[in-house]
Residue, then its C-alpha position, 0 to 999 in steps of 0.5 A: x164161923x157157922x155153928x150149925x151146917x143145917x138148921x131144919x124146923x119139921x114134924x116130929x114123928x115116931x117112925x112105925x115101920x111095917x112090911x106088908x102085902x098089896x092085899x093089907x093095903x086093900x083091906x085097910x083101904x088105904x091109897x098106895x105109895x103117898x102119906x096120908x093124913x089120919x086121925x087116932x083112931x083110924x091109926x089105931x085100926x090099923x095097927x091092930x090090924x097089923x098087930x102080929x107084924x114085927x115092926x121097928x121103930x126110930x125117930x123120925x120125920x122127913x125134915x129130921x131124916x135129912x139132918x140126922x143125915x148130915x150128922x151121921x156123915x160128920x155135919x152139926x145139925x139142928x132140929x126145931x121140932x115138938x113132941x109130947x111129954x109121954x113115952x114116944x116124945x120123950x124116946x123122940x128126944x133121946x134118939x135124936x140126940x143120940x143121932x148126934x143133933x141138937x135140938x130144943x130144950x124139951x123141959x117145957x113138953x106139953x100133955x098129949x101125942x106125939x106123933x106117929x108115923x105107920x110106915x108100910x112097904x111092899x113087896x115092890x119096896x114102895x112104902x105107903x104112911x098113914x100120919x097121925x100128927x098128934x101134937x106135931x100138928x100144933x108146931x108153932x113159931x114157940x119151936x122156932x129157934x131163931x137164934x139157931x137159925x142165924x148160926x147156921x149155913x142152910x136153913x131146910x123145912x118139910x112141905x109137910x109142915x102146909x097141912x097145919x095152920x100154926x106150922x105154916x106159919x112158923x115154916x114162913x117165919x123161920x125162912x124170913x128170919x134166915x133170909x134176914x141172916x144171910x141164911x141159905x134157905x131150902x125146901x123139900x115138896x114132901x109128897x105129891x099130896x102136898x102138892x096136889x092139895x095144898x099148893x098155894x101154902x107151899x107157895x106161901x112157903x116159898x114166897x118171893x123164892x128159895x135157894x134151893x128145892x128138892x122134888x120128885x119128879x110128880x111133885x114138880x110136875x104137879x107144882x107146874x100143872x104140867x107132865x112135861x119134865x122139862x117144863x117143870x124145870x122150866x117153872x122151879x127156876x121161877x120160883x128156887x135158884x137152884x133145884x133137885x129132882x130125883x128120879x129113882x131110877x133114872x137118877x136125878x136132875x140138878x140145877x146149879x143156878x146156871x147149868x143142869x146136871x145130870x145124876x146117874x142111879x147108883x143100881x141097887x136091888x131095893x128091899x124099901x124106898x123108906x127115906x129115899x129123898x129124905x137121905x138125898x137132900x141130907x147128903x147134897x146139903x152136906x155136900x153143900x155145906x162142906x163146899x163140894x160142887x153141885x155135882x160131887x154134892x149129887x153124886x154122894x147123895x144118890x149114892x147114899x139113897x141107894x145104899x140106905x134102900x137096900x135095907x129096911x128104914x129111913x137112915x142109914x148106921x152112922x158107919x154105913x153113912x161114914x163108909x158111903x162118904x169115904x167112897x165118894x171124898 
Protein backbone atom coordinates (compact mmCIF):
# COMPACT_ATOMS: atom_id res chain seq x y z
CA UNK A 1 0.00 0.00 0.00
CA UNK A 2 1.22 3.47 -1.18
CA UNK A 3 2.20 5.92 1.59
CA UNK A 4 1.99 8.82 -0.66
CA UNK A 5 -1.31 9.68 -3.13
CA UNK A 6 1.33 12.18 -5.03
CA UNK A 7 5.02 12.83 -4.75
CA UNK A 8 5.64 16.42 -6.58
CA UNK A 9 9.41 17.55 -6.94
CA UNK A 10 8.84 21.74 -7.71
CA UNK A 11 10.06 25.50 -7.09
CA UNK A 12 9.69 26.83 -4.09
CA UNK A 13 8.37 29.98 -4.15
CA UNK A 14 6.58 32.71 -1.69
CA UNK A 15 3.43 33.66 -3.43
CA UNK A 16 3.44 37.83 -3.25
CA UNK A 17 -0.03 38.45 -4.39
CA UNK A 18 -1.03 41.94 -6.07
CA UNK A 19 -4.19 43.56 -7.44
CA UNK A 20 -3.19 46.06 -9.94
CA UNK A 21 -4.21 48.19 -13.06
CA UNK A 22 -3.44 47.68 -16.89
CA UNK A 23 -1.67 51.05 -16.50
CA UNK A 24 0.85 49.17 -13.61
CA UNK A 25 1.56 46.85 -16.11
CA UNK A 26 2.43 49.15 -18.62
CA UNK A 27 4.54 51.28 -16.31
CA UNK A 28 6.55 48.46 -15.14
CA UNK A 29 6.74 47.20 -18.85
CA UNK A 30 5.97 43.98 -18.05
CA UNK A 31 4.14 41.08 -20.75
CA UNK A 32 0.48 40.35 -19.41
CA UNK A 33 -0.87 37.08 -18.73
CA UNK A 34 2.25 34.71 -18.68
CA UNK A 35 5.59 34.15 -15.75
CA UNK A 36 8.40 35.77 -16.44
CA UNK A 37 11.64 34.98 -15.42
CA UNK A 38 13.58 38.37 -13.40
CA UNK A 39 16.38 39.02 -11.54
CA UNK A 40 16.47 40.41 -7.80
CA UNK A 41 16.58 43.55 -8.67
CA UNK A 42 14.13 43.91 -11.21
CA UNK A 43 11.63 42.33 -8.40
CA UNK A 44 12.70 44.59 -6.10
CA UNK A 45 11.49 47.61 -8.33
CA UNK A 46 8.61 46.20 -8.74
CA UNK A 47 7.77 45.79 -5.33
CA UNK A 48 8.62 49.40 -4.43
CA UNK A 49 6.51 50.23 -6.91
CA UNK A 50 3.68 48.43 -5.68
CA UNK A 51 4.81 49.32 -2.04
CA UNK A 52 1.46 50.90 -1.20
CA UNK A 53 -0.76 47.90 -2.50
CA UNK A 54 -1.97 45.34 0.26
CA UNK A 55 -0.77 42.06 -0.84
CA UNK A 56 -0.87 38.50 0.75
CA UNK A 57 1.09 36.01 0.78
CA UNK A 58 1.38 31.70 0.99
CA UNK A 59 3.53 29.12 0.09
CA UNK A 60 3.77 28.49 -3.19
CA UNK A 61 4.76 27.17 -6.67
CA UNK A 62 2.67 25.56 -9.34
CA UNK A 63 3.85 21.77 -8.42
CA UNK A 64 3.23 22.87 -4.59
CA UNK A 65 -0.50 24.33 -5.20
CA UNK A 66 -1.41 20.87 -6.82
CA UNK A 67 -0.28 18.70 -3.80
CA UNK A 68 -1.56 21.13 -1.22
CA UNK A 69 -4.51 20.34 -3.14
CA UNK A 70 -4.69 16.79 -2.88
CA UNK A 71 -4.17 17.49 0.87
CA UNK A 72 -6.59 19.90 1.47
CA UNK A 73 -9.25 17.22 -0.24
CA UNK A 74 -8.14 14.55 2.14
CA UNK A 75 -4.91 12.83 0.06
CA UNK A 76 -1.14 12.17 1.55
CA UNK A 77 1.03 14.11 -0.45
CA UNK A 78 4.83 14.83 -0.91
CA UNK A 79 6.87 17.95 -1.79
CA UNK A 80 10.52 17.74 -2.83
CA UNK A 81 11.45 21.16 -3.17
CA UNK A 82 14.65 23.87 -1.64
CA UNK A 83 14.34 26.75 0.03
CA UNK A 84 16.71 29.22 1.67
CA UNK A 85 17.72 29.27 5.51
CA UNK A 86 16.19 33.33 6.02
CA UNK A 87 12.79 34.44 6.87
CA UNK A 88 10.60 33.09 3.87
CA UNK A 89 12.16 29.34 3.67
CA UNK A 90 11.73 29.00 6.66
CA UNK A 91 7.80 30.67 6.67
CA UNK A 92 7.82 28.25 3.30
CA UNK A 93 8.40 25.43 5.44
CA UNK A 94 6.17 25.86 8.29
CA UNK A 95 3.34 26.58 5.78
CA UNK A 96 3.34 23.52 3.80
CA UNK A 97 3.49 21.49 6.76
CA UNK A 98 0.47 23.09 7.96
CA UNK A 99 -1.29 22.47 4.57
CA UNK A 100 -0.85 18.99 5.70
CA UNK A 101 2.37 17.83 3.15
CA UNK A 102 5.20 16.16 3.99
CA UNK A 103 8.35 17.36 2.65
CA UNK A 104 12.07 17.42 3.27
CA UNK A 105 14.02 17.56 6.25
CA UNK A 106 14.98 21.34 6.19
CA UNK A 107 17.95 21.17 8.86
CA UNK A 108 20.41 21.29 5.93
CA UNK A 109 19.14 24.94 4.15
CA UNK A 110 21.91 26.59 2.65
CA UNK A 111 22.53 30.59 2.83
CA UNK A 112 20.72 32.71 0.14
CA UNK A 113 17.08 33.35 -1.27
CA UNK A 114 14.46 31.76 -1.59
CA UNK A 115 12.32 32.33 -3.72
CA UNK A 116 9.67 34.71 -4.54
CA UNK A 117 7.00 34.74 -6.80
CA UNK A 118 4.94 38.80 -7.52
CA UNK A 119 1.86 37.74 -8.45
CA UNK A 120 -0.24 40.50 -10.25
CA UNK A 121 -4.07 40.37 -11.21
CA UNK A 122 -6.24 42.79 -13.01
CA UNK A 123 -9.34 43.92 -13.16
CA UNK A 124 -9.93 41.04 -16.12
CA UNK A 125 -8.86 38.69 -13.18
CA UNK A 126 -5.67 37.53 -15.27
CA UNK A 127 -2.68 37.26 -13.29
CA UNK A 128 0.69 38.13 -14.82
CA UNK A 129 4.13 36.68 -12.35
CA UNK A 130 7.10 38.15 -12.40
CA UNK A 131 9.72 35.14 -10.83
CA UNK A 132 12.74 35.35 -8.94
CA UNK A 133 13.95 31.90 -8.56
CA UNK A 134 16.44 32.55 -5.84
CA UNK A 135 17.73 29.60 -4.44
CA UNK A 136 15.06 27.26 -6.02
CA UNK A 137 17.21 27.88 -9.19
CA UNK A 138 19.66 25.33 -7.99
CA UNK A 139 17.03 22.71 -7.10
CA UNK A 140 19.04 19.53 -7.80
CA UNK A 141 19.00 15.65 -7.64
CA UNK A 142 20.38 16.55 -3.48
CA UNK A 143 16.22 17.40 -3.18
CA UNK A 144 15.25 14.37 -4.99
CA UNK A 145 13.68 11.92 -2.55
CA UNK A 146 13.86 8.69 -3.91
CA UNK A 147 12.57 6.51 -1.70
CA UNK A 148 9.22 8.96 -1.45
CA UNK A 149 8.85 8.29 -4.89
CA UNK A 150 8.41 4.66 -4.68
CA UNK A 151 5.70 5.02 -1.92
CA UNK A 152 3.75 6.77 -3.94
CA UNK A 153 0.94 6.14 -6.47
CA UNK A 154 1.82 9.36 -9.13
CA UNK A 155 4.79 11.14 -9.32
CA UNK A 156 4.13 15.11 -10.76
CA UNK A 157 6.62 17.83 -11.55
CA UNK A 158 6.41 21.54 -13.17
CA UNK A 159 7.51 22.42 -16.76
CA UNK A 160 8.84 25.22 -14.62
CA UNK A 161 11.71 23.40 -13.23
CA UNK A 162 13.23 23.64 -17.78
CA UNK A 163 14.61 26.95 -17.09
CA UNK A 164 17.23 25.78 -14.47
CA UNK A 165 20.07 23.18 -15.73
CA UNK A 166 20.35 21.32 -12.16
CA UNK A 167 16.37 21.33 -12.02
CA UNK A 168 16.03 19.66 -15.29
CA UNK A 169 18.06 17.13 -14.57
CA UNK A 170 16.49 16.21 -10.98
CA UNK A 171 13.14 16.67 -13.03
CA UNK A 172 14.45 13.64 -15.49
CA UNK A 173 16.08 11.65 -12.61
CA UNK A 174 12.97 11.65 -10.41
CA UNK A 175 10.78 10.36 -13.48
CA UNK A 176 13.39 7.42 -14.21
CA UNK A 177 13.23 6.55 -10.57
CA UNK A 178 9.20 6.43 -10.67
CA UNK A 179 9.38 4.70 -13.80
CA UNK A 180 11.70 1.97 -12.13
CA UNK A 181 8.82 1.77 -9.21
CA UNK A 182 6.13 1.08 -11.27
CA UNK A 183 5.10 4.85 -10.48
CA UNK A 184 2.66 6.74 -12.53
CA UNK A 185 4.27 9.76 -13.78
CA UNK A 186 2.58 13.03 -14.91
CA UNK A 187 3.64 16.70 -16.12
CA UNK A 188 2.04 19.79 -16.19
CA UNK A 189 3.61 22.28 -19.23
CA UNK A 190 3.48 25.31 -16.87
CA UNK A 191 3.12 28.48 -19.06
CA UNK A 192 3.10 28.90 -22.67
CA UNK A 193 6.68 30.64 -22.18
CA UNK A 194 7.89 27.45 -21.21
CA UNK A 195 6.82 26.08 -24.27
CA UNK A 196 7.89 28.58 -26.55
CA UNK A 197 11.26 28.79 -25.04
CA UNK A 198 12.24 25.90 -23.57
CA UNK A 199 10.63 22.95 -25.64
CA UNK A 200 13.07 20.51 -26.37
CA UNK A 201 13.93 20.44 -22.30
CA UNK A 202 10.33 19.68 -21.54
CA UNK A 203 10.71 16.93 -24.09
CA UNK A 204 13.75 15.82 -22.10
CA UNK A 205 11.23 15.76 -19.35
CA UNK A 206 9.15 13.62 -20.84
CA UNK A 207 11.61 11.53 -22.68
CA UNK A 208 10.02 8.23 -24.15
CA UNK A 209 6.60 9.58 -22.71
CA UNK A 210 4.40 9.93 -19.35
CA UNK A 211 1.19 8.77 -18.03
CA UNK A 212 -0.38 11.78 -18.11
CA UNK A 213 0.07 15.86 -19.06
CA UNK A 214 -2.14 18.59 -18.16
CA UNK A 215 -1.77 21.85 -20.65
CA UNK A 216 -3.97 24.75 -21.66
CA UNK A 217 -4.93 25.16 -24.51
CA UNK A 218 -1.92 27.52 -26.11
CA UNK A 219 0.56 25.41 -24.20
CA UNK A 220 -0.67 22.31 -26.52
CA UNK A 221 -0.88 23.96 -29.36
CA UNK A 222 2.59 25.38 -28.78
CA UNK A 223 4.13 21.92 -28.08
CA UNK A 224 2.56 20.73 -31.72
CA UNK A 225 3.33 24.18 -33.74
CA UNK A 226 0.25 24.24 -34.65
CA UNK A 227 -3.32 26.15 -33.62
CA UNK A 228 -5.43 23.59 -34.51
CA UNK A 229 -6.93 21.87 -30.92
CA UNK A 230 -7.45 18.92 -32.62
CA UNK A 231 -4.18 18.69 -34.00
CA UNK A 232 -2.58 19.32 -30.72
CA UNK A 233 -4.47 16.27 -29.19
CA UNK A 234 -3.41 14.43 -31.92
CA UNK A 235 0.35 15.15 -31.29
CA UNK A 236 0.05 14.60 -26.72
CA UNK A 237 -1.10 11.02 -27.76
CA UNK A 238 2.44 10.67 -28.93
CA UNK A 239 3.96 11.78 -26.39
CA UNK A 240 1.43 11.32 -22.85
CA UNK A 241 -0.90 8.14 -22.62
CA UNK A 242 -3.34 10.32 -21.26
CA UNK A 243 -4.03 14.00 -21.11
CA UNK A 244 -5.88 17.28 -19.86
CA UNK A 245 -6.37 20.41 -21.72
CA UNK A 246 -8.18 23.25 -19.72
CA UNK A 247 -9.99 25.45 -21.59
CA UNK A 248 -11.33 28.11 -19.09
CA UNK A 249 -14.37 28.75 -20.00
CA UNK A 250 -15.05 26.28 -22.50
CA UNK A 251 -14.27 23.68 -20.01
CA UNK A 252 -11.60 21.11 -20.59
CA UNK A 253 -10.78 18.20 -22.57
CA UNK A 254 -9.72 14.76 -21.32
CA UNK A 255 -8.29 11.98 -22.74
CA UNK A 256 -8.29 8.57 -21.09
CA UNK A 257 -6.13 6.78 -23.17
CA UNK A 258 -8.99 5.60 -25.32
CA UNK A 259 -11.66 8.18 -25.39
CA UNK A 260 -12.13 11.80 -25.11
CA UNK A 261 -14.08 13.44 -22.53
CA UNK A 262 -15.34 16.34 -22.80
CA UNK A 263 -15.50 18.71 -19.56
CA UNK A 264 -18.27 21.46 -18.72
CA UNK A 265 -17.26 24.87 -17.14
CA UNK A 266 -18.68 25.21 -13.73
CA UNK A 267 -19.69 29.31 -14.87
CA UNK A 268 -18.47 31.64 -12.11
CA UNK A 269 -17.98 35.21 -11.96
CA UNK A 270 -13.84 35.14 -11.46
CA UNK A 271 -12.34 37.75 -9.18
CA UNK A 272 -8.66 36.04 -10.17
CA UNK A 273 -7.45 32.88 -12.36
CA UNK A 274 -4.42 32.80 -9.78
CA UNK A 275 -3.68 28.91 -9.38
CA UNK A 276 -6.62 27.93 -11.71
CA UNK A 277 -4.72 24.87 -13.40
CA UNK A 278 -2.71 24.24 -10.74
CA UNK A 279 -6.05 23.55 -8.61
CA UNK A 280 -7.25 21.47 -11.66
CA UNK A 281 -4.34 18.90 -11.81
CA UNK A 282 -4.57 18.73 -8.01
CA UNK A 283 -8.29 17.56 -7.77
CA UNK A 284 -8.01 15.00 -11.02
CA UNK A 285 -4.91 13.72 -9.56
CA UNK A 286 -6.97 13.12 -6.24
CA UNK A 287 -9.50 11.69 -8.22
CA UNK A 288 -7.25 9.48 -9.76
CA UNK A 289 -5.58 8.19 -6.90
CA UNK A 290 -8.85 7.38 -5.02
CA UNK A 291 -9.84 5.30 -8.04
CA UNK A 292 -12.76 7.59 -9.79
CA UNK A 293 -12.94 7.37 -13.51
CA UNK A 294 -11.53 10.09 -15.76
CA UNK A 295 -14.38 12.03 -15.89
CA UNK A 296 -15.92 12.32 -12.23
CA UNK A 297 -11.83 12.87 -11.42
CA UNK A 298 -12.47 16.17 -14.30
CA UNK A 299 -15.80 16.90 -13.03
CA UNK A 300 -14.16 17.66 -9.22
CA UNK A 301 -11.51 19.43 -10.79
CA UNK A 302 -13.40 22.09 -12.73
CA UNK A 303 -15.34 22.49 -10.03
CA UNK A 304 -12.69 23.17 -7.60
CA UNK A 305 -10.88 25.66 -10.26
CA UNK A 306 -13.94 27.82 -10.33
CA UNK A 307 -14.79 28.03 -7.00
CA UNK A 308 -10.89 28.66 -6.08
CA UNK A 309 -11.23 31.60 -8.79
CA UNK A 310 -13.97 33.43 -7.05
CA UNK A 311 -11.54 34.60 -4.66
CA UNK A 312 -8.10 36.11 -4.57
CA UNK A 313 -5.09 33.23 -4.17
CA UNK A 314 -3.75 29.88 -5.53
CA UNK A 315 -5.83 27.63 -3.12
CA UNK A 316 -8.60 27.20 -1.53
CA UNK A 317 -9.42 26.85 2.74
CA UNK A 318 -9.30 23.24 3.58
CA UNK A 319 -13.18 23.70 4.28
CA UNK A 320 -14.03 25.23 1.27
CA UNK A 321 -11.90 22.26 -0.76
CA UNK A 322 -13.50 19.50 1.46
CA UNK A 323 -17.17 21.31 0.76
CA UNK A 324 -16.40 21.27 -3.05
CA UNK A 325 -15.54 17.21 -2.51
CA UNK A 326 -18.70 16.77 -0.73
CA UNK A 327 -20.74 18.08 -3.67
CA UNK A 328 -18.88 16.00 -6.19
CA UNK A 329 -18.51 12.23 -4.03
Amino acid sequence: MSKYDVYALGNALVDMEYEVTEDDLKHLNIDKGVMTLVDEAHQLRIMKHLQAHNHHRGCGGSAANSVIAVSQFGGSAFYSCKVADDDLGHFYMKDLVADGVATIDGTYLDNGDTGRCVVLVTPDSDRTMCTYLGISGNLSLHEVDVDAIGASKWYYTEGYLVTSDTARVAAIEARKAAERAGVRTALSLSDPNMVAFFKDGLKDMIGEGVDLIFANEAEAMGMADTDDLNDAADYLKTITREFVITRGGDGALVFDGERMISIDAVRVDPVDTVGAGDMFAGAFLYGLTQGWDHKRAADLASAASAKLVTSLGPRLTREAARAVLTAHA
